[in-house]
C-alpha positions, 0 to 999 in steps of 0.5 A: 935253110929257112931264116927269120927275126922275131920281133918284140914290141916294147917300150924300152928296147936297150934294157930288154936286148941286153937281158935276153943276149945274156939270158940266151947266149946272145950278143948285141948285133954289132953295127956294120963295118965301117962304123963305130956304132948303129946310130952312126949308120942309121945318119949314113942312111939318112934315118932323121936325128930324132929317131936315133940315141934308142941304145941297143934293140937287137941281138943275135946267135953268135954261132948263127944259128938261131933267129935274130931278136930285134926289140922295136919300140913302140908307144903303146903299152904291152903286158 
């Protein structure tokens, strides 16, 4: 089996994973066990405070089979 994520550079991650979850049947990736939400696990690992609070930027197939859909932030503008 052959897996992969498709990422989509964006400048607003949270409303667009959110659109594309329901568009797709799609869920929010929930964050590791252990801990209440992403931005508490990226602090566990050290990712600095300013890169934290973005909201939500991936999803993924609850039944597993389909790709992981990660919308990463960037500062350039995209058409």
């Amino acid at each position: 089996m052959t897996s992969f994520q498709i990422v989509v550079d964006c400048a607003n991650p949270d409303p667009l994973a959110r659109f594309w979850a329901a568009a797709l049947g799609y869920v929010l990736e929930p964050a590791p066990d252990g801990y209440d939400g992403w931005d508490a696990y990226w602090r566990a690992v050290g990712v600095p405070e300013d890169e934290l609070g973005q909201g939500e930027d991936c999803i993924v197939d609850p039944t597993g089979a389909g790709p992981r859909i990660w919308f990463q932030e960037v500062p350039e503008p995209k058409t």
